[in-house]
Structures are given as C-alpha cells and as structure tokens.
N, C-alpha and C positions, 0 to 999 in steps of 0.2 A: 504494500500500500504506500501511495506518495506521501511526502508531505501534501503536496497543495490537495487531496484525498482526504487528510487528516484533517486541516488545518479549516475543511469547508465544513467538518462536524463542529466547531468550537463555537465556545459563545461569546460575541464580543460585546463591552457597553464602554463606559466612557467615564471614566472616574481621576477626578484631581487633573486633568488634562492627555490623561495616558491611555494608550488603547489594553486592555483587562483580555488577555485572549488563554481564554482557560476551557480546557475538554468541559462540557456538559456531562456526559459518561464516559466512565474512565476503561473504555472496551474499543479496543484498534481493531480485533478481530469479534465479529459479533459474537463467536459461539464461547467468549472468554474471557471472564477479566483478570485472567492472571499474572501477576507482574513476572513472570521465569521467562518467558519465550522469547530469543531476542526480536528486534523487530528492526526491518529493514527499511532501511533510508531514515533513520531518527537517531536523532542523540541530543543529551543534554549542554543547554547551554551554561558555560562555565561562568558565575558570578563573586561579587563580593557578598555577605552575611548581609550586607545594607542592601545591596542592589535585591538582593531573593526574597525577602522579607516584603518590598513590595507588592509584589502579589498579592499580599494581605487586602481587603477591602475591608470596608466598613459593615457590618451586623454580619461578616462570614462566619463560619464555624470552620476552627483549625484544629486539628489535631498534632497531640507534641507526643513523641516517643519518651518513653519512662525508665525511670530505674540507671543504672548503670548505663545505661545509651541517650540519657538526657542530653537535649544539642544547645548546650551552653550559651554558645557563639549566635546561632539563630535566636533563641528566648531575648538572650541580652538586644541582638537587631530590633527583634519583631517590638520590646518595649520601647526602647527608643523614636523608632517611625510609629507608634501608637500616636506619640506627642506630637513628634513632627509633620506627620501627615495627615493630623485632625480628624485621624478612626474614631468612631463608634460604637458599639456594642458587639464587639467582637468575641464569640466563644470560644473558650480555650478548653476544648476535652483530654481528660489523660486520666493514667492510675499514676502510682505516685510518682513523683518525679523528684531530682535530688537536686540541689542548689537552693537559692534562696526565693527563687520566684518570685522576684521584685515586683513582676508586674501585676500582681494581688494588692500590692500597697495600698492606701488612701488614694494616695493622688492620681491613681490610673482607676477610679471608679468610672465607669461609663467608657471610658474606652476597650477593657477587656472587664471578662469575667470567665473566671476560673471554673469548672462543670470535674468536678472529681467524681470519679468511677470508683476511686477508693483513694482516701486522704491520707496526703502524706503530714508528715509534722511542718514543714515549710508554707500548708495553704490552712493549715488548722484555724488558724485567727483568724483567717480573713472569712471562713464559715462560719465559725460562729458568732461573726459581729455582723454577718448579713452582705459582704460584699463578693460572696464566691458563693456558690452553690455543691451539693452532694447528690448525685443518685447514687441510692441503695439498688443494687445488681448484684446477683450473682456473675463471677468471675468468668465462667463457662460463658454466660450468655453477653458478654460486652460484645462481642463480633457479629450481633446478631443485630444489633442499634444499628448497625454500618450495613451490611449485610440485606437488610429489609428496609433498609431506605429511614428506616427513625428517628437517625440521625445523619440528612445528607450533609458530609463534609468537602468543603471546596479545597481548603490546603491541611496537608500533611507534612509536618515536620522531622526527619529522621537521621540518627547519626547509622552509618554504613561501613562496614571496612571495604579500604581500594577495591576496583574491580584487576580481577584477576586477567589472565591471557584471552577468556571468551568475553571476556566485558562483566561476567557476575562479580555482584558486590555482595554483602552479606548483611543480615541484622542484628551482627551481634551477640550480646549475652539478653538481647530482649527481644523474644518473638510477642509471644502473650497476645493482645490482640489488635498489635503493631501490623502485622499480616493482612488483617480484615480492614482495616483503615484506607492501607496503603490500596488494595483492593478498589475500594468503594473511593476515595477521593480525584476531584477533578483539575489536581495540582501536585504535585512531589516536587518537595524540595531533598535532595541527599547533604547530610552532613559529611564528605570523605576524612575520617582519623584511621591515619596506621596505626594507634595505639589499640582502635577496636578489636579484638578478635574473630578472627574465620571459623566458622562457625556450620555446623550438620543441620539437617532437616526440612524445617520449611520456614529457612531463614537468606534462599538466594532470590536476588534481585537485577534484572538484568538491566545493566544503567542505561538500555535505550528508553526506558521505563521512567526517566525523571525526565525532567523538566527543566531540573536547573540543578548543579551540585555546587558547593562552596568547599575548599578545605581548611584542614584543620590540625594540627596536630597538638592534641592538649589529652595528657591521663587522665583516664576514668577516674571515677571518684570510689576511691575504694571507703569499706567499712573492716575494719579489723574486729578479730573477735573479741567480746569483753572480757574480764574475769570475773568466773563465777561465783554468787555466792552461797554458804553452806544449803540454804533452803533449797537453790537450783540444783546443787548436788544431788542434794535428797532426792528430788522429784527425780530427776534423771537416774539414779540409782531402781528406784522404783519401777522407772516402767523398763529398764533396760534387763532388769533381773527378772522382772515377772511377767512381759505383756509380750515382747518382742523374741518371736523364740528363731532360730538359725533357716534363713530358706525366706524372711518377711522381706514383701516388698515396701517400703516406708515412703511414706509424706510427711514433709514436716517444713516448717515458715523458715524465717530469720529469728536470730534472737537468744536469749541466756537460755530457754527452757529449751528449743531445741539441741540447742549446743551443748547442755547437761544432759539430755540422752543419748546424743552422738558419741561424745567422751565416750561414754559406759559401752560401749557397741564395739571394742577394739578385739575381741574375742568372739563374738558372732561370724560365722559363715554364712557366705552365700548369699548375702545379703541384694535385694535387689532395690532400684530407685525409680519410682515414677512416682513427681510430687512436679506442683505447680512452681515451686522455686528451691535452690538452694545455694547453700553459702561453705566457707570454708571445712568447716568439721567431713564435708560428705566428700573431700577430696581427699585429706587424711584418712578416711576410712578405705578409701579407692587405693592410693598409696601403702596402707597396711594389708591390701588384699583380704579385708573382710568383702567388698564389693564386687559379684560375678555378674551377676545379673542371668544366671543361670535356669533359672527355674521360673523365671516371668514368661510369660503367656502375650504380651504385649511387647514388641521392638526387645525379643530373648536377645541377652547379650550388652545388653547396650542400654545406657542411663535414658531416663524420660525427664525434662523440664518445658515448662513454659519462658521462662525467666533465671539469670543468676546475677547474684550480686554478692559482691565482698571482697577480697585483698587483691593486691596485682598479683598476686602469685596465684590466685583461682584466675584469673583471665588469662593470665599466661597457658595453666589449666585447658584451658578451655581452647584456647588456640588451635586449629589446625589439627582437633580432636575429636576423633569418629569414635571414642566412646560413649560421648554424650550427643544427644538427638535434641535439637530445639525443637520444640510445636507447636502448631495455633494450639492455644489455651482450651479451644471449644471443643477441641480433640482431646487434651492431656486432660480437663477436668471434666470430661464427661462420664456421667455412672455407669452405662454400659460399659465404656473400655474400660473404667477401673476395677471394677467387680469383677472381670477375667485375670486380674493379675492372683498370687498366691499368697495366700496370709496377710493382707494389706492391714498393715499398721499405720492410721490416721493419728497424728500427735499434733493438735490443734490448742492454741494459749486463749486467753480472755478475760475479760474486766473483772467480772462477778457472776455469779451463781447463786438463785435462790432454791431454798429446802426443797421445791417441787422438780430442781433438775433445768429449771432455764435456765440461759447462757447469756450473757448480755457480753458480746465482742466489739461492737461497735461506736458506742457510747459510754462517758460517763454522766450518767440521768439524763436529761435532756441534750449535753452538749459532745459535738460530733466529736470521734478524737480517730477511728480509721476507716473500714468502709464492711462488707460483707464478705468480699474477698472468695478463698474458696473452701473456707470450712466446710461448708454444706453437701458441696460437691464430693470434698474427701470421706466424711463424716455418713454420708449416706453411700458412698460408693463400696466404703469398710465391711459396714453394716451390711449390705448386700451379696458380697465376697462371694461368688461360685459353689469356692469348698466350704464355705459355710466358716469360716478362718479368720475372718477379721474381724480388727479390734481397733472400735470408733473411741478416739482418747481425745477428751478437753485435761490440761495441766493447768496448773499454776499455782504462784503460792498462798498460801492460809489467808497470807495479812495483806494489806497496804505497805509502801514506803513509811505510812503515819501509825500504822500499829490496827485499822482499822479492817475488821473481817470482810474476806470478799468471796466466802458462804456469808447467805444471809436469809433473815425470815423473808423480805421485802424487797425487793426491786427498788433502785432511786426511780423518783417519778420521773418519767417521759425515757427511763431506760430503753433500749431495742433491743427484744430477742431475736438473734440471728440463729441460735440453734435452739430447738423447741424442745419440751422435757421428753418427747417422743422419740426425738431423735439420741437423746443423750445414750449411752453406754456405761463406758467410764468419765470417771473424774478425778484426777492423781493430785494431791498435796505432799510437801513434804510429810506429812504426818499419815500419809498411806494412800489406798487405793480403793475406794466407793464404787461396785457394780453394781449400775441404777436397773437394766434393761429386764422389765421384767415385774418390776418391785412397783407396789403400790405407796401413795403416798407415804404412809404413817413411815413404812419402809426405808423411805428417799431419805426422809428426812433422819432416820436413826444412821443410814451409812452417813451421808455428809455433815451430819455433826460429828460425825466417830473422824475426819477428818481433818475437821477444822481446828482451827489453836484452841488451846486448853483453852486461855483466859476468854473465849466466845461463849464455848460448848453451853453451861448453863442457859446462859441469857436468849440463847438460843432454840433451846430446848423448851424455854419458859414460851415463848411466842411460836413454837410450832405448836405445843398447845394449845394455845388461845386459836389458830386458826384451825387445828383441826378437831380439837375437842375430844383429842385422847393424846397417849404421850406417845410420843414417836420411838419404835420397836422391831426388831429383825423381824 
C-alpha cells in the first residue's frame, strides 16, 4: 500500500495553524491491526520530544506507557506544550507510571487530566483532591477499553528498544496493556532507549508502525529490594513452609510480603512463574535453579509476565532473554489460562480485612491509594486450578505502621472490597495462617482473630459478638 493510499485514509483538521494528519483507524491492512507486520513504503518520521509531542490536540485522549518503560523525555514535552500550546482537556490514560508526573500539579488543571487504571503513588494526591480521576478495572480487562472502542485513543506514548536488522523494536519490560493501546490508537509516538531491554512474546513492534520516534538514552528507573522486616519474615516463612509445596506455579506483586516469601523458596523445586509482574527475588530464585518451569501447562519451560520492574540487574535479566515471555495482560491474567497451570499459588497483599473475610486492596476508607489491579484474576484463577491444587492467598501484616489492627470488626466507611468474603481462601499474618473457604461466619471470625495481634484479639472478639450474636468458634 502507498503512502499517498495511506495518507487519503487520514483525518485532517486544522489546529493552532498546523495541519493534524492523524490515521482515523489505526488498520493499513483491513483484515489487521497488528503493529508486527512490516509495512511497505512507510516509516517513521524522526523528531525532537518537542516537535512529537505536538500531535497532542486539545480534549485528545493519550495514552503513556507504564512502569519501568515510562517515557520521561515525552511526559516532561507533552507538559511543557500543555502550557505553551494552550491544550485543553487532554486525557492522560495509564496504570502506574514512575517519575513525578508533574503534569497532575495545580497548575496544569484543565489542560491534562490524569485517568489511572491503577494509581501509582506519584498521581495519588492529585485523586484524591479531585484533579485526576481512577477507574476501578480489573487488570485482564484494561485492553478491552481500547479494544471495543470505550476508550478511543488518538496518541500513544511509548518507550521501545532500537529496532533490530528487520526494523522490530520491542516493549520492553512493559507489555501489560501497552499492546492493546498501541493496537487501537491513531498516532505512535516511539521513545528509542538502548538502555530498554529486548525483550520475548508479544512485545515486537515493527517501527514502520510509528509515526514518529524520538531518542533517548536515559536508565530505567530501577526499585531495589527493601529490607525486611521480622513481621515480613514471619509471613513469608509461613506461606513458604506450609502453602507452596515443590512443582507450584506462583503469582505474586512487588513488594516486602512478596519478597518475604520468595526468600523462603531457595529450596523449593521446580518451581514454575506465570504472574502478572515480577521483581528481583524471582530472578535469584531463576539463578538458584529453584525455577524450571517444568511442569506448567501454559508456555512449559518458560517464565509468564505481563510487566517487570526492579534493579538494573533484572533488566539486564531480562535482556535478550527467551526464558521469560512478555504478554498482553488479557492473556496472562485471564482465568481460563491460569486454572490450567499446576498448583497455582496466588500470594496477593492489602489494606484491611474485616471478621467476615472482605479485603479492602484499594482504598484507605474512602481515599484512593492503588487500583484493583489483578488480584481477582489470580485469586479466582487459584481457586479454580484444574487439579483442584491451588491456593488463593491475601498476606499481610497484623498491624498498621501506627500499631492499629488491619483484621477488623468494620470496614472504614467508603472502604472498597476488591476481593469478596466468597472469594477469600487464605489469609496469612505473621501470627499464622486462617483457612476461610468453606467456614461460616461465627467460623471466619474465630480463625482471623486466632491471627491477629494479641493486643486486638479481645476487642475484637467483643464486636464480632455484638454483630453476630454469639461468640465466634471453630
């Protein structure tokens, strides 16, 4: 297909004095809109971060890549020409994204507005003071917003590593539902960093596919592990000794409580990986040859993520690495694929927990703090498991930073349950291990007080009385 072919599908209007010549549908070939294929007679035009950024119109909907493939250089642009170029209600879609995301500030109110699919710590303020917005989604279904048109986006923002000898670039350590974006919008911009990593699955990009590429060469922003402390031990001792037996395939987040179970895992076999992301600890376990991936049912052999983030030495990791398989998300967190894997261990963290087994992940009381994420997905895909083998696990620990219980009678008002008492299974504290599934209230409430800190238990015990009008008992 020509350009001048191409170029008669576009739409043009007339904006700040400049002609806006942007695909309509982002489909060259009718029967596809996949960005892989290369595509003859097209290539992108090479700009500066200011000059690409233009494209931007006023009330567009742009999507920003996330996580460890956030494109720095393009955000820093795109706020600058907010001001300069006197935009307007411009949405900015993403899950979380790392830097500072200036352009959530005050003073960029009415020219962008932040749309998290799941909030990171950098847009938290600006949600809950009212000048960025949250949808609640489940993680599997973000590609489905793009996908079904619910969310038509005009530019897509994305960092890439160089294209190789056929022209493929790659996505990185972030496929997730960067994929489905890139997919459905009627603009790409490529961030080109050789720092990115090269990358398996369905993370190629053939750069006849953009629009316009800018480079760059700036380190990912790595997260190092923290040190943990006793109560994280605990936890991780717990489910590593007694839930996770040799031959599981595991999911599990970022974070102290996952990192406190991975520790514990240095003598497990066979262990296999399909989780929606992961971080340093599951490469140390790759390294120790606990990691085959032997007996998964799902990409046997070979790691499963949607997303990775954490040290330069996991990117390096990751490099130019056909053990690990990146995937759209709507594939890795879906419950059919997951429930074919083998002993699937779901080890999912969260706020609070009340006596009847709700989970509140998303909120504290009314005020947003991350998003729904893909508990739900892992959590019921466990539950589900083929050989009837897995084991849906919420952790955390007893207390608050402030000493205050997070078992509790009561939900903070305007709490969100993201995992229902139906769904629950386990529930691990430092101070043990609560199997709900199964168990009627009075039940619920005798394990998860058997869990919670001493100095609760009573007070606790006292109001599951009041509510349920007998004392809470195996």
């Amino acid at each position: 297909m020509s350009i001048r072919t191409i170029l008669s599908n576009c739409v043009k209007t007339l904006s700040n004095g400049k002609c806006d010549v942007r695909f309509a549908v982002r489909t060259f070939y009718t029967y596809s809109p996949e960005p892989f294929h290369p595509l003859p007679d097209r290539a992108p035009v090479w700009k500066t971060a200011e000059d690409a950024v233009t494209a931007i119109k006023s009330h567009d909907k742009v999507f920003v890549h996330g996580a460890a493939a956030t494109p720095f250089l393009l955000l820093e642009a795109m706020k600058d020409y907010g001001m300069k170029g006197s935009l307007k209600n411009v949405s900015v879609f993403h899950i979380h994204t790392e830097g500072d995301a200036s352009y959530t500030q005050p003073e960029y109110e009415g020219i962008f507005r932040s749309n998290s699919l799941f909030i990171g710590s950098n847009v938290r303020k600006a949600v809950n003071e009212g000048r960025a917005d949250f949808t609640p989604i489940f993680l599997s279904e973000i590609p489905l917003l793009f996908r079904r048109n619910i969310i038509k986006l005009d530019v897509v923002m994305i960092s890439v590593s160089p294209p190789d000898k056929h022209g493929f670039c790659t996505l990185g350590p972030s496929v997730d539902c960067t994929r489905a974006a890139v997919q459905n919008a009627k603009h790409i911009i490529g961030l080109i960093n050789p720092r990115m990593p090269r990358t398996f699955g369905d993370t190629a990009i053939h750069m006849s596919h953009f629009d316009c590429m800018v480079e760059t060469d700036q380190p990912l922003l790595a997260h190092e592990p923290m040190p943990l402390t006793e109560q994280e031990k605990r936890i991780g001792m717990h489910i590593a000794g007694n839930l996770v037996p040799d031959g599981a395939t595991l999911q599990m987040g970022i974070g102290s409580i996952p990192d406190a179970v991975l520790q514990q895992l240095t003598h497990h076999r066979d262990l296999g990986i399909h989780t929606e992301m992961f971080s340093d600890k599951v490469m140390e376990l790759v390294e120790n040859g606990c990691v085959t991936n032997a007996h998964k049912k799902v990409y046997t052999g070979k790691m499963v993520s949607s997303f990775v983030i954490g040290s330069q030495k996991l990117y390096k990791f990751l490099d130019n690495n056909p053990f690990v398989m990146l995937l759209d998300v709507a594939y890795v967190n879906h419950t059919a694929v997951i429930r074919q894997n083998p002993k699937v261990t779901a080890i999912n963290s969260c706020i609070e927990v009340d006596t009847t087994g709700q989970v509140v992940s998303d909120s504290i009381g009314s005020r947003m703090y991350s998003g729904v994420g893909g508990q739900i997905d892992f959590i019921r895909g466990a539950a589900l498991g083929h050989d009837g083998l897995g084991k849906p696990i919420i952790a955390m620990p007893s207390t608050t930073a402030k000493g205050a219980s997070k078992i509790v009678s009561s939900l903070k008002p305007g709490a969100g349950v993201v995992t229902t008492r139906a769904h629950v299974h386990y529930v691990v504290t430092e101070f043990g291990i609560a199997y709900l599934f199964g168990k009627n209230l009075r039940q619920r409430a005798y394990e998860l007080i058997r869990i919670a800190h001493p100095t609760h238990r009573e007070a606790l015990e006292k109001a599951s009385f009041e509510h349920l009008k007998c004392m809470p008992s195996p």
